[in-house]
Structure formats: C-alpha cells, structure tokens
Steps between C-alpha positions, in 0.01 A plus 500: 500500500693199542391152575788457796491086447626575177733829540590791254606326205638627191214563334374726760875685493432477107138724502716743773781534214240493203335791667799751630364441874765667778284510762252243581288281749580154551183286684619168599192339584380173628813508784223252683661256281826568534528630879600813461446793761310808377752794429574775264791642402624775235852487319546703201181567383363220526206394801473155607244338681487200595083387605225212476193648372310187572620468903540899555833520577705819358206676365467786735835582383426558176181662567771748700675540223249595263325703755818726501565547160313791491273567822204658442422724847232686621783812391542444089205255504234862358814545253489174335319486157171328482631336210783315707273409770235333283778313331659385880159409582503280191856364505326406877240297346728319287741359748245394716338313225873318455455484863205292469590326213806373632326361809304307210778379360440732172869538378391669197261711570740588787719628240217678323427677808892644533518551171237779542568633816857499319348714248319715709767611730725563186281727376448672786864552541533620139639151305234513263249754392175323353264676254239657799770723700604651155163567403410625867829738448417650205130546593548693805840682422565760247827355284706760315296671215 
C-alpha cells in the first residue's frame, strides 16, 4: 500500500527488487487527496488500485478482487480443509482490525494487522510451514517406515 500524496518511490521499487517480486499489488491510497477516480487495472503481473480507505472510494474493487482469487462456493466449499477455513476466518479478523485501526488513525498497528493476515494467507497457500502443521502431519499420517 502506497500513500498516493507521496507515490511509489524507490524505496518501495527497492523492497520489490530486494524480494524477487514479479507479480504484485499496488494500493494507491488516499486518491481523496490527490483527486483521483477509483480504478483498477492489471499489466504484467502486477494489480493496481487506486482507493481512499478513509472516504470509500475504490474499495469494493478490491474487495472484488480478493473475493475472486479463489471463490469459495456452495460447490468446493464441503471440500475445503477445516484448516484453511479457520485460518481465512482469522486472516478476516485481522484486516478488519487494520480496518478499524486505520479509521483510528493507528498506522502501526495497521501494519501489525497486515503483517499477520500477510502471514496467515502465506501459510495457507504453502509460503511457510510453521511448527503445528508439521506436527499435525506427522501425527495423523503414517511417513515411510
């Protein structure tokens, strides 16, 4: 997330480079203060959105985006693991909290808030494994004797 009164800078090109990022989503936000319109648009990898958190504007279209990153229906939702549900439902909390917090003015615990709903949706999409899966895995599975 970018504060749009102040752009992408090099230091936010600088984490993308540190970090081997191709594809990416770039949140201008605050466009209340720089009179933007609300949009979206993807070019090579990379999402951009362009919204004001505080007035509203552009939001629902990145709530549409998330929403179809992977759909959950009525068909696949009895296939889904528990696991990845409780951990959506958290990831949920979390960026409502930075929700909240931002309304507050909160920048950092904003950031606190991503961070973990960051974390959360990494895991579940296999970025990092933490200690509990690997126990839960080689509890309830029979590994190679």
């Amino acid at each position: 997330m970018v504060d749009d009164t102040c752009g992408f800078d090099k230091a936010d090109a600088q984490i993308i480079t540190d970090n081997d990022i191709d594809n990416y989503w770039l949140i201008n936000n605050k466009i209340d203060k720089t009179n933007k319109k609300p949009s979206f648009c993807e070019q090579n990898n990379i999402k951009n959105f362009n919204v004001s958190v505080l007035e509203n504007l552009g939001v629902d279209l990145l709530i549409n985006e998330i929403t179809n990153l992977n759909s959950i229906s009525d068909e696949n939702i009895g296939t889904a693991r528990q696991r990845h549900l409780d951990l959506l439902k958290k990831a949920l909390d979390h960026l409502y909290m930075a929700k909240k917090y931002n309304d507050n003015q909160g920048l950092d615990i904003v950031a606190e808030e991503l961070r973990r709903a960051h974390h959360i949706i990494d895991e579940i999409l296999g970025g990092q494994v933490n200690k509990e899966l690997l126990d839960k895995v080689f509890s309830d599975f029979c590994i190679g004797k």
